[in-house]
N, C-alpha and C positions, 0 to 999 in steps of 0.2 A: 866558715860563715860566708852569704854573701856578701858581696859591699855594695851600700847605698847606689841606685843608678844615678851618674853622673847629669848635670846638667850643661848641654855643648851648647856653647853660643855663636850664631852663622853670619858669618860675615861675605862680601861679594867674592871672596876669591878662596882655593881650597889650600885651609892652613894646617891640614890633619899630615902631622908626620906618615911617610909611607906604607912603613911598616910596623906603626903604631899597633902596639896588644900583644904585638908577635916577637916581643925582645925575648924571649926564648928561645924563637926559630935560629938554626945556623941560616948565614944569609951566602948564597952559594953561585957563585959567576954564570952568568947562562953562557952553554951552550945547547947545541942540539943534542949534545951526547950526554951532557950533564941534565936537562929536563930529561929525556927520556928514562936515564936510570933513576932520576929520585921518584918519576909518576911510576914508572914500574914497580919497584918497591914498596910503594905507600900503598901501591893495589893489591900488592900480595899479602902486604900487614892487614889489610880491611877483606881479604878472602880470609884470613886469618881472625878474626874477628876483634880485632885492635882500629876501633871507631875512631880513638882519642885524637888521632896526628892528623889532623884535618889541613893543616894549611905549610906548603912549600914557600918558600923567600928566595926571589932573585934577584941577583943584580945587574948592571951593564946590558938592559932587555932592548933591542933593537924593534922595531914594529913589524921589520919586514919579513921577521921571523911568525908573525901571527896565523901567515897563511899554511904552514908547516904546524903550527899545533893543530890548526885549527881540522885540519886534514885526517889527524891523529884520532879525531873523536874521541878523545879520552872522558870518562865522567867526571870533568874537572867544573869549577866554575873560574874567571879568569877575574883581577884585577889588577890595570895600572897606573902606577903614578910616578912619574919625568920614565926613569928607566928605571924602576923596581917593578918586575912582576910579582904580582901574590897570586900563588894556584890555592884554591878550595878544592879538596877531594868532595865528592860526590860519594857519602857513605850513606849504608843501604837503611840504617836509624833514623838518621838527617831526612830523606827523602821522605820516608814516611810521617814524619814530623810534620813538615810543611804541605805535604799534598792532602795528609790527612784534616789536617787543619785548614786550608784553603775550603776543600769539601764541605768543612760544618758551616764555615764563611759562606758559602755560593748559596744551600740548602736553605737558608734563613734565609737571603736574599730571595729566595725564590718563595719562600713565605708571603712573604709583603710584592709578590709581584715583577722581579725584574727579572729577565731573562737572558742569559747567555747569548751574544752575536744579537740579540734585539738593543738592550741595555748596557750591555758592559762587555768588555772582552779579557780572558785571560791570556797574559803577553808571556808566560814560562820565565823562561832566566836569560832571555834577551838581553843583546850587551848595550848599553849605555854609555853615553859621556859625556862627563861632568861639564856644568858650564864655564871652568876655567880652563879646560882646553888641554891640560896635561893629566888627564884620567878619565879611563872609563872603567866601566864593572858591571857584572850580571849577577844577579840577585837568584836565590834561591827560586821564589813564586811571587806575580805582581800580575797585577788585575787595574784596570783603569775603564773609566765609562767613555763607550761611543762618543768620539770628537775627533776631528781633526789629525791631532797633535797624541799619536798612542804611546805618551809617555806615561809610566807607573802609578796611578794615586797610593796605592794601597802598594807594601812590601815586605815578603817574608823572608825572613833569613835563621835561618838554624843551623844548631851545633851546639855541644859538649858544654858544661860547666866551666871548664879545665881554659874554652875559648870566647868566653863570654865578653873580656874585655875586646878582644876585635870584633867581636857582634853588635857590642855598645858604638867602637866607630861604626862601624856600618851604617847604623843606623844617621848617624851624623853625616854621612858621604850622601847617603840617598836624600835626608832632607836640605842639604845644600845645593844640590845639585842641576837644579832646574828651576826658573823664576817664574812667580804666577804669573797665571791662572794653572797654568799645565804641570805644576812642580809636585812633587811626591809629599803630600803632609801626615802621611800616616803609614808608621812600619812598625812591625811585629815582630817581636826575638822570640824562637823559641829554644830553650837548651835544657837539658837533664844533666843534674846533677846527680853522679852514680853513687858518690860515696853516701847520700844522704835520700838515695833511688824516689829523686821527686825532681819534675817536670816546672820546669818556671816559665812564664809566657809573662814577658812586658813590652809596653805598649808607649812607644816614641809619638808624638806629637810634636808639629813644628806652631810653635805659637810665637805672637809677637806680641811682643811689653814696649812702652813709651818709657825712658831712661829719663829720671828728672837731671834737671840741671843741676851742674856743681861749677863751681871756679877752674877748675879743669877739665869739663866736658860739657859741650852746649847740651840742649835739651835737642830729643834725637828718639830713632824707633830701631828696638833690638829685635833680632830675629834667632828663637833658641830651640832646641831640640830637646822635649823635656820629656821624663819618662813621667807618665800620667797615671796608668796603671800598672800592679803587679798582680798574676795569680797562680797560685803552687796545686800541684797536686801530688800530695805521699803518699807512696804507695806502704808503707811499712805497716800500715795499719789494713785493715778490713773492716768495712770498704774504706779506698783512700780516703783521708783527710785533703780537703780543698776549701783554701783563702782565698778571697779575691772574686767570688763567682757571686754572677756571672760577667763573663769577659765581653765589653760593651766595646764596638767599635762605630764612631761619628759618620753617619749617614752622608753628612757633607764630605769626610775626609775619603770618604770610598768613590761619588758618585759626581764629586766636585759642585755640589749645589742642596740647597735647604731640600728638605723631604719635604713632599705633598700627601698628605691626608688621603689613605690610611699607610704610608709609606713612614719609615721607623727609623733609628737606629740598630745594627746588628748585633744580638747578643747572642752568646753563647751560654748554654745555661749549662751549672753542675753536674749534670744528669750526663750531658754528652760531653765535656771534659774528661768525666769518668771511663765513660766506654772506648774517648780517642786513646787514653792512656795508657789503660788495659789491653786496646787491643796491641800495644806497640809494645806494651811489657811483656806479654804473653810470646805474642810472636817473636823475637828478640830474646827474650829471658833475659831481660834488666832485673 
């Protein structure tokens, strides 16, 4: 079963253990010799067709080793935090997940009118850092509207069942991460659960609640990261069984400001949840 999504509550400075989700991972000393044989092997497991072992743990990560991975062009995504690196394998389910899903995101928005490089730009898995100075991180897919400052509004992150609970941080890291107007208030998990071969998609929102007063805490404004929406789609049936549809995503939280008439919020409707699913079962053989 799954477990209820968490509610993270965001404070000014980044209090998410490093390696939070990932206490299963062996956490293993960087070196050059040591990243390159755990990324080699993890690549050979996912030629292999073993999706599941998405994320490497290091420890002792120096910075000045970034321009040595970075040279490497692995299909990794990177996070870190003091000296723990965390590598994301780049598996070929994962990618399809989020691009696919980005695509039905854009296609709607191009419904209502907004237009790629006119309105809005897709940023890929651009690395990031946090505003407390000891993490950064690059995100699956993230999308943000024409401004200035082309930091994320919108963030997708995917992966396995198996790694959900570090999908849940994620989602926590990207909404703390950056202080309005320009901060990330909307992200997206997508992960499949195999043994139960159904696709979940929930929906992170950074909202703020006013904290009443008590005798031990003045009256005060919380900033939390809630999960708003869930929606499943099972494949075990024909045609899938899908809760949750359609998958609505907040016009402000995409484009950082109220929609103007005839401009909407973005939804996903059951119809192409279906066909993102199937195509990725089909192809795949989940």
């Amino acid at each position: 079963m799954t477990s209820e999504p968490p509610v993270f509550e965001l404070g000014t400075t980044l209090k998410i253990p490093p390696a939070a989700g990932l206490e299963q991972n062996q956490v293993l000393p960087f070196s050059t010799a040591n990243f390159r044989k755990a990324v080699t092997d993890r690549l050979r497991a996912l030629d292999d067709g073993d999706d599941t072992q998405l994320w490497i743990v290091f420890s002792g990560f120096d910075c000045s080793k970034l321009k040595y991975i970075d040279q490497r062009r692995y299909p990794i995504r990177l996070q870190l935090d003091d000296s723990i690196l965390i590598v994301k394998m780049v598996g070929r389910v994962q990618e399809i997940m989020h691009i696919g899903l980005m695509d039905l995101i854009r296609e709607d928005m191009g419904r209502i009118g907004l237009r790629p490089a006119h309105n809005y730009v897709s940023l890929g898995s651009t690395r990031y850092q946090h505003r407390s100075n000891n993490s950064f991180k690059e995100a699956d897919s993230t999308l943000a509207p024409i401004c200035p400052q082309p930091w994320p509004a919108l963030v997708i992150e995917a992966g396995w069942q198996e790694t959900l609970a570090r999908l849940r941080i994620n989602a926590q890291w990207w909404l703390s991460a950056q202080v309005s107007p320009n901060n990330t208030t909307l992200v997206i998990l997508a992960s499949f659960i195999k043994s139960q071969r159904t696709f979940r998609l929930e929906k992170y929102e950074l909202v703020t609640v006013t904290r009443s007063a008590t005798r031990s805490a003045p009256l005060g404004v919380r900033n939390l990261a809630v999960c708003t929406a869930v929606t499943t789609i099972d494949l075990r049936s024909t045609p899938p069984i899908i809760t949750g549809a359609p998958f609505v995503l907040p016009f402000a939280g995409i484009m950082r400001r109220p929609p103007i008439a005839p401009q909407r919020n973005i939804s996903i409707n059951a119809a192409d949840l279906e066909i993102w699913a199937m195509a990725i079962a089909r192809t795949w053989n989940l």
